[in-house]
Structures are given as C-alpha cells and as structure tokens.
C-alpha positions, 0 to 999 in steps of 0.5 A: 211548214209552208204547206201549213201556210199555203193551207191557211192561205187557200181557207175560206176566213171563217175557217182560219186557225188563229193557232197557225199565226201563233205557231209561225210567231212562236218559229220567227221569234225561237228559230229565226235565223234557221228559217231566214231565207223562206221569211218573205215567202212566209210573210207573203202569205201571211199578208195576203190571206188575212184580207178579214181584218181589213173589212172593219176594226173589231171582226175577227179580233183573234186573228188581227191581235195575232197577226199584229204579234207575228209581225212584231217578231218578225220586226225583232228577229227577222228584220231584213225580211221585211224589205225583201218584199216586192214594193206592193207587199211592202206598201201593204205591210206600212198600210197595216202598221198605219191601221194597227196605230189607228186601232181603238184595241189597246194591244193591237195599238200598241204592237202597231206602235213599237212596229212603226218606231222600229221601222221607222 
C-alpha cells in the first residue's frame, strides 16, 4: 500500500495516476479502522506530492477534484488522523481546505466546504 504512495510520490506530475487517490478514497472510506495507524503517513504523502493543483485553479482538474474526495473521507472516517500531522502539514492541509472554498468548480467547492464545517 504505501509503496503505491511512495510511487506516486517519487512521479513527475504529469504522470500521475489519478486512480491511485481514488483507490486510497475508496480504503479510507471502506476499511479505515484496519488502516488508522499508517493514515498520517498516507496522508503525508498525498499532501506533498500534489504540489500541481497549487500552481493554478483549473490545471490538473482530475487530480485536484480526487484529492479533495480523498480528504473529505478522510474527514468522515479517520478524523483524528488529521491532527497527527506535524504543524507544517497541518498548516498545509487548512491551506488547501481554504483554496478548495475559493475554487470556482462547484464539486471542489462544495467538498472544501463540508471539510471545513467538519473541522471547524
């Protein structure tokens, strides 16, 4: 599991698969508890290695709308998860709720919404 991250990871952006945020959404939100103590490695590297959605709001819209998805389970299933973070990671994962509110794509807005009321 985590050397399908440590892969994606260590990938130039435009040859990321998108399918790999979908399949860790799909493990977050199916099998969370069986998974809860590798979720702040897994959401380590999902936060750092999608530094292409932060270049501008409408490139890579694939990738942005799923890792907005993988985030939002990551909120319902694995809350505390989120706050095993070390405070720079923490500090990027509020940046990226803050940007997906901003987002002029309704999806991504919307998911960035019910992110931050469930933080917050």
């Amino acid at each position: 599991m985590l050397t399908l991250l440590q892969d994606y990871q260590s990938s130039d952006d435009r040859t990321k698969e998108v399918e790999i945020l979908s399949l860790f959404t799909k493990l977050v939100t199916k099998v969370s508890p069986a998974i809860q103590t590798a979720m702040p490695v897994i959401c380590e590297i999902v936060l750092t290695s999608n530094n292409m959605i932060t270049q501008d709001f409408n490139g890579f819209p694939d990738h942005r709308i799923h890792f907005y998805k993988f985030f939002s389970g990551v909120i319902h299933h694995s809350f505390a998860s989120i706050f095993q973070l070390n405070q720079d990671l923490f500090r990027t994962f509020i940046n990226f709720i803050l940007w997906a509110v901003k987002h002029e794509h309704y999806d991504i807005y919307d998911i960035g919404l019910d992110i931050l009321f469930i933080v917050i």
